[in-house]
N, C-alpha and C positions, 0 to 999 in steps of 0.2 A: 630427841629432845624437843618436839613440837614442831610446828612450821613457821613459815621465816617471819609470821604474824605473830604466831604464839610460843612460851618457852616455858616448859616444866617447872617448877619451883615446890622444894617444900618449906610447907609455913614455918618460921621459928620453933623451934621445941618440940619438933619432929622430925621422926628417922627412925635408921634401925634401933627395936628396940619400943619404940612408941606407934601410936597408930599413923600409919606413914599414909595420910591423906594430900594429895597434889593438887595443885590449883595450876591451870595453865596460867602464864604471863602473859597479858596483851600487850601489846606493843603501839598500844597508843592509850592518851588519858581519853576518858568516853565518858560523858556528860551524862546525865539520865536523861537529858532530849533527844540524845541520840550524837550529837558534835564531838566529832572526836580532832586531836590535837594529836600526829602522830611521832611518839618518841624515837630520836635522833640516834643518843646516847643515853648511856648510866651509866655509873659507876656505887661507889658504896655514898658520894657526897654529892650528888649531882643529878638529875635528868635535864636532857639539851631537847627540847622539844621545838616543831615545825610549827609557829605562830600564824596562824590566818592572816591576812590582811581584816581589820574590821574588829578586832577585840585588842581593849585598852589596856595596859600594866597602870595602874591607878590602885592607892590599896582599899582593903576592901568596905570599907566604911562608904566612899565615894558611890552614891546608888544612882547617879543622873544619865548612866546607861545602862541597858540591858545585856551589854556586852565586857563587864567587866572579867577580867583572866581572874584576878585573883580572888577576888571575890567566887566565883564559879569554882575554881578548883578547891578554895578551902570547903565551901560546901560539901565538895564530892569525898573532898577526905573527910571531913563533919561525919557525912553519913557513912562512911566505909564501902564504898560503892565498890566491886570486883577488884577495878585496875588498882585499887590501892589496898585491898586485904590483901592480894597477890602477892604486895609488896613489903607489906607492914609499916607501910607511911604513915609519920603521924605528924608532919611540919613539911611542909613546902610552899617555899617561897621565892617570884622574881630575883635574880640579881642583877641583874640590867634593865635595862627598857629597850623598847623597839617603838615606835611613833604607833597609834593605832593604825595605821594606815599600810602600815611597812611589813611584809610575812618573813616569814624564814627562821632561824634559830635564837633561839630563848634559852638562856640556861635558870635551873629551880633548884633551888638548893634544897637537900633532905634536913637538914638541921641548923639549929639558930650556926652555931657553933662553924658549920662550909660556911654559911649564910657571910659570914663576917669575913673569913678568909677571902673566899671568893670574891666579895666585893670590894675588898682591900687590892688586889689586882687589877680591877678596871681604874677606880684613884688613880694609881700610883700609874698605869697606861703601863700593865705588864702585858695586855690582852691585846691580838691581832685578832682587828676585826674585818672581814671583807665585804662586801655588796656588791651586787648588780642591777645597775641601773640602764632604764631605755630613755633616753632625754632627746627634746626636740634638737632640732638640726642635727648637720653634719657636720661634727664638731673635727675642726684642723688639726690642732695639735695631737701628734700621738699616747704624751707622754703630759703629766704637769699639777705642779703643786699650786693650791690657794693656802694662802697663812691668812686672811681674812677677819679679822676680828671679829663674832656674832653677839647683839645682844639684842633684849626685848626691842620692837619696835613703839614709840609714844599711841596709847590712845588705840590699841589691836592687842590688847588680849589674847595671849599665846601662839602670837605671830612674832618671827624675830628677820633681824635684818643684819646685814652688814655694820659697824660702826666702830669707830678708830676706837672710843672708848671701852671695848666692849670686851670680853675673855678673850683668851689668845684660842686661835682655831685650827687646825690645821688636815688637810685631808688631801691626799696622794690619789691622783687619779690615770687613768689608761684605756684611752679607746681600741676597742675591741673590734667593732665593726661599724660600718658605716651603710645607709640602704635607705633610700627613697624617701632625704629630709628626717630623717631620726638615725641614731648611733646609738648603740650596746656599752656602756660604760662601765668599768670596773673601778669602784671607790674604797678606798683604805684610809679610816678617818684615825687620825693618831690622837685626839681629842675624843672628847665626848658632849660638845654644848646640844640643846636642843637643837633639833630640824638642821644641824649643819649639814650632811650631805645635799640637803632643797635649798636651803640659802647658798651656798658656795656653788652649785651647778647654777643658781639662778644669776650670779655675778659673773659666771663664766658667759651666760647671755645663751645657756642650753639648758635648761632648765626639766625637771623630771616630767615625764609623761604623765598626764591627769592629776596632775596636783592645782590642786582649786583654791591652793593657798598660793602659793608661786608659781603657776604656770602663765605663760603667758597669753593663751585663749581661754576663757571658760571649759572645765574639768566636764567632759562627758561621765556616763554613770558606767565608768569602768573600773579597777582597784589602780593606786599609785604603784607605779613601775620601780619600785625601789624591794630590794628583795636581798635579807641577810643571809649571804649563801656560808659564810665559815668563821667559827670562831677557833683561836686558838692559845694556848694558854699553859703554863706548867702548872702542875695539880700540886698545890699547896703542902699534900699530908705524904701522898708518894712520890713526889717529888720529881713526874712522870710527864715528860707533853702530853697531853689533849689535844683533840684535833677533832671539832665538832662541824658536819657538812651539812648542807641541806640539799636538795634535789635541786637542777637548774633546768632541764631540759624543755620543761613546759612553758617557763618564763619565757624562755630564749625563744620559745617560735612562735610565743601568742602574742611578742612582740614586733612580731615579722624578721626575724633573725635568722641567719644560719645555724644547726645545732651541730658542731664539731665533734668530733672523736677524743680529741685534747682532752673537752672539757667533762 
């Protein structure tokens, strides 16, 4: 049934009996520039795909980057580019956001109809979300909760901060490893405010590597150390966990880290 990249598929309304023409399945979405975004998961209501660091969830009206997700993919299904006649996609859409700066998993919904479901779980905070973060110092504690309150900061435009008035926050956090003035953090945000895992590490006084909004030296021209490695979630229609992963391997050592067997 193809290789671990690609998977046999016949188009709708074919099979025995009609002309049984196959199209391989790519297993990543593939831009006509060539950018591909490699998918995670599927299911009949879902693709979990592998987000860059560098491209925005912003819809697709918003043209002030060249990097818009959503915008580029409804393009690609617009014009029915391979990965999606493969599929017979004719709606995909975000249902979460990731900061444009933040890589790791995305879930897209196939129809308005997941669309709403789906996002009805993140609301309501039915969804485990996890990350991995490299943040300055060596942070002490092993284990530790912020409940932080986050809201816009006055006069910074889409910068936010701590403040008593602010949403209620809250994100679970667990050092991993500790190594030469920076630490491997694993963050479980049980909220969803903007930028909370870089505001709450940055009140923790550890703030994310290369973040040039909250870091506390000037952001070299490297990507933010913030990487959504698992979501996970009951599936609304079959009524089944989910359990969507992303790769860590590469994070973990090009942040000077140990790469475990565990993980």
């Amino acid at each position: 049934m193809g290789t671990a990249s690609q998977r046999q598929v016949v188009l709708p309304g074919e099979g025995p009996g009609s002309h049984d023409r196959r199209m391989s399945k790519p297993m990543n979405i593939e831009l006509p520039n060539g950018t591909l975004f490699p998918i995670l998961y599927e299911d009949h209501a879902v693709l979990g795909i592998d987000k860059p660091a560098g491209w925005m969830c912003a819809p697709p009206s918003w043209q002030k980057t060249g990097r818009n997700l959503q915008a580029a993919i409804e393009s690609s299904v617009n014009h029915r580019d391979y990965w999606v006649r493969s599929r017979n996609i004719r709606f995909l859409r975000f249902v979460h956001r990731l900061d444009a700066d933040t890589s790791g998993v995305l879930l897209l919904a196939k129809s308005a109809g997941s669309l709403e479901a789906l996002s009805g779980l993140f609301q309501s905070r039915e969804v485990e979300k996890v990350y991995l973060v490299a943040v300055e110092g060596e942070v002490e504690a092993d284990e530790w909760t912020c409940e932080a309150p986050i809201g816009p900061t006055k006069g910074r435009k889409g910068v936010m901060c701590v403040d008593p008035s602010g949403g209620d926050a809250v994100t679970q956090f667990k050092t991993l490893q500790r190594e030469k003035g920076r630490s491997l953090v694993e963050a479980r945000p049980l909220t969803g405010r903007t930028h909370q895992i870089r505001v709450h590490l940055k009140e923790a006084g550890h703030p994310v590597l290369h973040d040039p909004i909250y870091g506390k030296t000037e952001a070299k021209k490297q990507s933010l150390a913030l990487r959504a490695t698992k979501v996970v979630y009951r599936d609304p229609f079959r009524k089944k966990q989910v359990c969507v992963k992303a790769k860590v391997a590469k994070f973990i050592s090009q942040h000077g880290f140990e790469v475990r067997a565990a993980r």
